[in-house]
C-alpha positions in Angstrom: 6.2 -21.7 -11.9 3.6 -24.2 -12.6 0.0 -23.1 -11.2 -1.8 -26.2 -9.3 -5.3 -27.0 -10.7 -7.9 -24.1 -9.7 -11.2 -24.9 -8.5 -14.1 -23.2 -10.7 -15.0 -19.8 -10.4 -17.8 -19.5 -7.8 -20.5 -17.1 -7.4 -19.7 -14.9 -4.9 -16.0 -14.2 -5.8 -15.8 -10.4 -6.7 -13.9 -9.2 -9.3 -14.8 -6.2 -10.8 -15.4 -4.6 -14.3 -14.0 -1.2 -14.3 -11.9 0.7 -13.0 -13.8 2.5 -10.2 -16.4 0.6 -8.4 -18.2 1.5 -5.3 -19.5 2.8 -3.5 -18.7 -0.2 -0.9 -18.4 -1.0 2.1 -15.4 -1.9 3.3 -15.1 -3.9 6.7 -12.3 -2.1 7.9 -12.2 1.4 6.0 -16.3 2.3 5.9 -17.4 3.5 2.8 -15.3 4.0 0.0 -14.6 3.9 -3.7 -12.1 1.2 -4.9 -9.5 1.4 -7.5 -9.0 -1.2 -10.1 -6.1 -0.7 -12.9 -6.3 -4.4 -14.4 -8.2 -5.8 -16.9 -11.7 -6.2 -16.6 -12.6 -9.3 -14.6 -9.4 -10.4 -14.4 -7.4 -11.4 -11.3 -3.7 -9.9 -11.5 -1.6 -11.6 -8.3 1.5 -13.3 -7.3 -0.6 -15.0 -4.5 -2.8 -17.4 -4.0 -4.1 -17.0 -0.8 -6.6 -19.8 -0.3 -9.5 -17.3 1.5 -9.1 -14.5 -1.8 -13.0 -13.4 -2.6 -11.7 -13.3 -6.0 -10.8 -16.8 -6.5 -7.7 -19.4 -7.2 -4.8 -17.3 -9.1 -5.1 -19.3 -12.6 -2.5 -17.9 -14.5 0.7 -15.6 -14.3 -0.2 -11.7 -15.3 -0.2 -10.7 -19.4 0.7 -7.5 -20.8 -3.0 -7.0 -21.7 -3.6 -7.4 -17.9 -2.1 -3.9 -17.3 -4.4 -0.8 -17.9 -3.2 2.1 -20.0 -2.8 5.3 -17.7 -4.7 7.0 -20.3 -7.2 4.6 -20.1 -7.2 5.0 -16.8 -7.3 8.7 -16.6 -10.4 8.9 -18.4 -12.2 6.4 -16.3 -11.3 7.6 -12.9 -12.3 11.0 -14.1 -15.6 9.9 -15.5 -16.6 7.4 -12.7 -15.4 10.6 -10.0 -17.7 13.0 -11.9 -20.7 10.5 -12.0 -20.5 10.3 -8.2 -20.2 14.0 -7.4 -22.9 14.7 -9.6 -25.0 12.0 -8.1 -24.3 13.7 -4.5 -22.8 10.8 -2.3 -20.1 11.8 -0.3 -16.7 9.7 -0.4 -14.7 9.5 2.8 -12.4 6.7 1.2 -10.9 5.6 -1.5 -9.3 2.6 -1.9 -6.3 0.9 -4.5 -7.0 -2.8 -4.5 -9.1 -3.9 -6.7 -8.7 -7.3 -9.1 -5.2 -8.7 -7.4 -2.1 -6.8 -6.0 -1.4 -3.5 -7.3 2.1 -2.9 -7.4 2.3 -5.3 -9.9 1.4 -3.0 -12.7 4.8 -1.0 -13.7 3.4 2.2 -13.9 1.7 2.4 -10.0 3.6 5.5 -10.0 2.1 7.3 -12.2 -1.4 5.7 -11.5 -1.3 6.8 -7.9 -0.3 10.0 -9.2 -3.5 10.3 -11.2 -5.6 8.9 -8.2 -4.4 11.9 -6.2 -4.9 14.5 -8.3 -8.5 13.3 -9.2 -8.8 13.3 -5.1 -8.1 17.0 -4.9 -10.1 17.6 -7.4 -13.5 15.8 -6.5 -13.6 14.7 -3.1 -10.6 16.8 -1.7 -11.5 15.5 2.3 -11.0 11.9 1.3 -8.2 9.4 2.7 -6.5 7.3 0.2 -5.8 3.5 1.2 -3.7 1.1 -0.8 -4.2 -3.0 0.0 -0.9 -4.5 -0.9 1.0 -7.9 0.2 4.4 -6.1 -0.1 6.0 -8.0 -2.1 7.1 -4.9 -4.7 7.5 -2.0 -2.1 11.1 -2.4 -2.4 10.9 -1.5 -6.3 12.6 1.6 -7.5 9.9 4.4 -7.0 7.1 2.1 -5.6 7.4 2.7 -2.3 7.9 6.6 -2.8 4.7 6.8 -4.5 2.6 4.5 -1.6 4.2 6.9 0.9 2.3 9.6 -1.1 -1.1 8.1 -0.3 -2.8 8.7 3.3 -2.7 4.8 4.5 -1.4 1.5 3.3 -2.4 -1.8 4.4 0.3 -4.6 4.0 -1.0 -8.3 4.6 1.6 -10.7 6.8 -0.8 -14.0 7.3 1.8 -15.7 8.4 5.7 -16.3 8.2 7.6 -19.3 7.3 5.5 -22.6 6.3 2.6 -20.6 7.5 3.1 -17.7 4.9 3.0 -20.9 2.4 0.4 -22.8 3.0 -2.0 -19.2 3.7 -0.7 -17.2 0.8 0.5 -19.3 -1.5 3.2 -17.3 -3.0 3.1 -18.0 -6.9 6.3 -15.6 -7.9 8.0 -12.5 -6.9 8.6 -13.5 -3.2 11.1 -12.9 -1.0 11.9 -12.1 2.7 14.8 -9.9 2.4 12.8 -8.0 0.1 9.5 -7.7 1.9 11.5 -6.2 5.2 13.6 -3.7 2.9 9.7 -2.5 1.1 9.0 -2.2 4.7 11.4 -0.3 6.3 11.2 2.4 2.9 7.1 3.0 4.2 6.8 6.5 6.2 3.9 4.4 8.2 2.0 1.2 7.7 -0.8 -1.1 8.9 0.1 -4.9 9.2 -3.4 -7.1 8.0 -3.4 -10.9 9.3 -6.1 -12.7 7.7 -6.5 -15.8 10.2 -9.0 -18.9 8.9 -9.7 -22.6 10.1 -9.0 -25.3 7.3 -6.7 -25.0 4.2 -3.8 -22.9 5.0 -5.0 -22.8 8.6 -2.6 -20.2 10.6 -4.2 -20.0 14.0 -1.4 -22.5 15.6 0.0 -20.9 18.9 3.4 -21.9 16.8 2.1 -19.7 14.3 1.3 -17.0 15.7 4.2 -16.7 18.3 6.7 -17.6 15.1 4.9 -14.5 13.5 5.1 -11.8 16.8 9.2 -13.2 16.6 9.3 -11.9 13.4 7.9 -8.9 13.5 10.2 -8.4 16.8 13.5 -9.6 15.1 13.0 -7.3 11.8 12.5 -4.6 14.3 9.0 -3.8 12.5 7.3 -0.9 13.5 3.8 -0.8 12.3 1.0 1.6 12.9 -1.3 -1.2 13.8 -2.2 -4.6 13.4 -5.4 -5.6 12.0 -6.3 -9.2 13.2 -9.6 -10.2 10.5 -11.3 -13.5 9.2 -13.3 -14.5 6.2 -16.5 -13.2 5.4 -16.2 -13.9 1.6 -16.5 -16.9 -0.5 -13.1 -17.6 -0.4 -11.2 -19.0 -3.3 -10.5 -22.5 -2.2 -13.2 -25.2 -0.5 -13.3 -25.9 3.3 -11.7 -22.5 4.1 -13.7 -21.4 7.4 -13.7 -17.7 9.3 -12.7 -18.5 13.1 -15.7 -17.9 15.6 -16.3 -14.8 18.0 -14.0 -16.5 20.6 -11.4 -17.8 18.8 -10.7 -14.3 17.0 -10.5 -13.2 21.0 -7.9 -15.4 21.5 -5.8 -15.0 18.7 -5.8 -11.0 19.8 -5.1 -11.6 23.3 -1.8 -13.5 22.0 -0.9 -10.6 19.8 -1.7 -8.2 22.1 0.3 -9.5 25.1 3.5 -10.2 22.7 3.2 -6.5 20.9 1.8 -4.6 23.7 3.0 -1.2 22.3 1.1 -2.0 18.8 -2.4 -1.2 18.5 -4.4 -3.6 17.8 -7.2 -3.5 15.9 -9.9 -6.8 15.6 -13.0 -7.5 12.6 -15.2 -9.5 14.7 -16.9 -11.8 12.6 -20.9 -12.0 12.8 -22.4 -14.5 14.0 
């Protein structure tokens, strides 16, 4: 599928180098170590989403993307020694890091080494992954998510919504996102709202997106309502204020009253 033309790269969009980085902050998770097994600086994802802090998707993933598991092995163990010798404590660690993970065909085995490096170094830490679900219903993947603490998996929308927010680039389907889902012991659903570009705020959109949820029969630990707070990866893509997050939880809230809901206020 051909890619439209990205804007530049932008300082301020945050892909990282290695394969542990941290520790950071994370808005939603406090402070943790993330977990990168691409590339070095190289964005890895079948989306596009038009608010991603690690810019426009400018190509399809290469075999060279992937990192070996040894590889990857070696650095988790290094980077997890580093810290422990340096004496900061780890509450969190998180699999994100440059794109969506499950796209690399060994996440099995990768979250296999993650855990056993957990029990090792930092044995009291939760393990996250971020995911946008699209490869949950893969042979094994979901199996080896359910073996982590937490995962996160971003709806920002559904239908034309989902389009214009996400972009999809390949690899996309309903029926397959609702069969990843329903394979998950437990999940979070994320819903990254924004004003502009791919603008999902719409009370069409968001009652089209509680229908959904209702008519899949989803059952998800919590929703996670957030905005941008990023340079996102597209231009005129703006976080919603204080009172408009307010509004789009009071919508959610009323239509999924059994859900918890959980809000990332923006600052301003």
């Amino acid at each position: 599928m051909a890619l439209q033309d990205p804007l530049p790269k932008k300082p301020g969009h945050d892909l990282v180098d290695g394969c542990v980085y941290g520790p950071v902050r994370s808005r939603r998770l406090g402070w943790s170590l993330g977990i990168n097994w691409f590339a070095p600086m190289t964005k890895v994802c079948n989306f596009d989403c038009v608010y991603c802090q690690l810019g426009p998707t400018d190509r399809l993933p290469r075999r060279e993307d992937f990192v070996g598991l040894d590889v990857f092995s070696q650095e988790v163990e290094a980077a997890f020694a580093r810290v422990v010798a340096a004496g900061v404590p780890i509450d969190v660690i998180t699999i994100s890091g440059n794109g969506e993970p499950t796209l690399h065909p060994r996440t099995p085995d990768l979250i296999d080494c993650v855990l056993a490096a957990r029990d090792r170094y930092f044995p009291r830490a939760r393990t996250w992954v971020l995911t946008n679900g699209t490869r949950i219903h893969v042979d094994g993947v979901a199996e080896a998510l359910n073996r982590l603490d937490e995962r996160a998996v971003k709806l920002d929308g559904v239908g034309p919504w989902l389009i214009d927010v996400d972009k999809p680039l390949f690899g996309f389907r309903w029926e397959a996102l609702v069969e990843g889902l329903r394979k998950l012991r437990d999940y979070h659903l994320q819903v990254m709202v924004v004003r502009g570009p791919g603008e999902n705020v719409a009370p069409a959109a968001l009652v089209e997106w509680v229908g959904w949820v209702r008519r899949h029969a989803l059952r998800p630990k919590s929703v996670q309502v957030y905005t941008v707070d990023r340079f996102p990866a597209y231009e005129g893509v703006r976080p919603l204020s204080r009172s408009e997050m307010a509004q789009v939880a009071d919508c959610l809230a009323w239509h999924l009253p059994d859900v918890p809901l959980e809000v990332v206020w923006p600052e301003e």
